[in-house]
C-alpha positions, 0 to 999 in steps of 0.5 A: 500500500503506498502512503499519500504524500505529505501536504505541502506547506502554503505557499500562496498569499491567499494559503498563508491568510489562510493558515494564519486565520485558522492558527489564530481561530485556533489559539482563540478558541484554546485562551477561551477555554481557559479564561473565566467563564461566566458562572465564574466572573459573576459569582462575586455578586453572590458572594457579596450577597451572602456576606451581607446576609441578604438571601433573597437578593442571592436567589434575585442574582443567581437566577438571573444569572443562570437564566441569562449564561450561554452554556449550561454544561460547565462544572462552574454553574454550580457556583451559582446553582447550589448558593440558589437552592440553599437561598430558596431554602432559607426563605421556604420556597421549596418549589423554586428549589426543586426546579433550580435543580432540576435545571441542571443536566445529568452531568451535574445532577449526578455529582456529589454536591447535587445529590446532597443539595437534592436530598435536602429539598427532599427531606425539607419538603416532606418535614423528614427533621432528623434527616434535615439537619443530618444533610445539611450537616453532611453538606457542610461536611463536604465542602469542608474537605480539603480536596473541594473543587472550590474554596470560596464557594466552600465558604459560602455554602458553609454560611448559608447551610448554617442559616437554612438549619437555623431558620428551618429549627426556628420555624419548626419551634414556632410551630411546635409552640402553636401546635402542641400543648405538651410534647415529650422532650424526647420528640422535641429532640426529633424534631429540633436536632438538638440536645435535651439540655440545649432545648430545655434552655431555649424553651425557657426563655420562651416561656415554655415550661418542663415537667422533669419528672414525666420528661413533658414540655408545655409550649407557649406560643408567642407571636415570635420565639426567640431561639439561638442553639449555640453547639449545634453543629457537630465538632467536626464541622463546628470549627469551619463553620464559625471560620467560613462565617467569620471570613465572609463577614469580615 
């Protein structure tokens, strides 16, 4: 069998435009692929958000964002998909939480920090509450190793995880003061994620009063309960919990 000749060098004018036009379209296309994209330069906007606690403008940018990005398939969208998710928790809106996720291609639905960010819709919307606290957990536990594809969304993560736990303790004592007028303490552990001893404290200072001898709580219900479960966070987590708060509040 005998092999084609090489093609030979341009030589022509019109050959070397040529060639030139496809080396540089060449070089173009490979600096674009590395240069930020757009997920990337716009995550500061929800960086800052989320530093100034404003949740509901972190759902307002990142959903513009991802609404109006050219390209879907990109790791990097999930700078701006799970600080969606997680904001849309914080305020209840478990709805545009799920479809937020649903937005994402298999690709990203399959990775580690979606599943997580999925099952914590999941068991929010059904009031599965040990389970809520245990994801929410388990997610901060993620983005917390060393080895997390991006440290600054690590950070943010942390935060808003930490809000979404305490906002969602916060209306479930709330509603555990209208709903009930004594509960054991032990189903108040259940649905609060938290120690005896932690609840005992903050029912207090609610004006809820206990029964040690029977292990029974009475609710009093209060136009708006006041509640702050310091120690919460397990002793894994705690630590960059406190650190990832701090450096984005600085």
């Amino acid at each position: 069998m005998v092999n084609a000749p090489p093609t030979p060098p341009p030589l022509s004018t019109t050959e070397l435009q040529d060639a030139a036009r496809a080396s540089s379209s060449q070089n173009t296309t490979e600096t674009q692929s590395n240069a930020p994209d757009v997920y990337q330069l716009r995550f500061p906007a929800i960086l800052d958000a989320v530093s100034r606690s404003d949740y509901r403008a972190v759902a307002r940018i990142a959903e513009e964002i991802d609404l109006t990005a050219v390209g879907d398939h990109q790791t990097s969208r999930l700078l701006i998909i799970a600080p969606l998710v997680l904001a849309y928790l914080i305020e209840d809106q478990i709805p545009p939480a799920r479809y937020a996720l649903a937005r994402l291609p298999d690709i990203h639905a399959s990775l580690p920090l979606s599943k997580l960010l999925a099952g914590l819709v999941n068991v929010t919307l059904n009031r599965v509450h040990p389970q809520v606290y245990a994801t929410a957990t388990s997610l901060v536990e993620l983005v917390s190793q060393p080895d997390f594809f991006h440290q600054e969304l690590a950070l943010v993560l942390t935060k808003l995880a930490t809000v979404f736990m305490d906002r969602f303790r916060l209306r479930t004592f709330e509603l555990l003061s209208k709903a009930y007028s004594s509960l054991p303490l032990t189903l108040a552990e259940s649905y609060l994620g938290v120690s005896g001893s932690l609840i005992l404290e903050e029912a207090g200072k609610n004006g809820w009063t206990y029964d040690a001898s029977s292990q029974i709580l009475k609710p009093k219900a209060r136009a708006k309960a006041e509640i702050n479960f310091k120690g919460s966070s397990s002793l894994s987590t705690f630590d960059f919990v406190t650190d990832s708060v701090g450096r984005l509040e600085a």
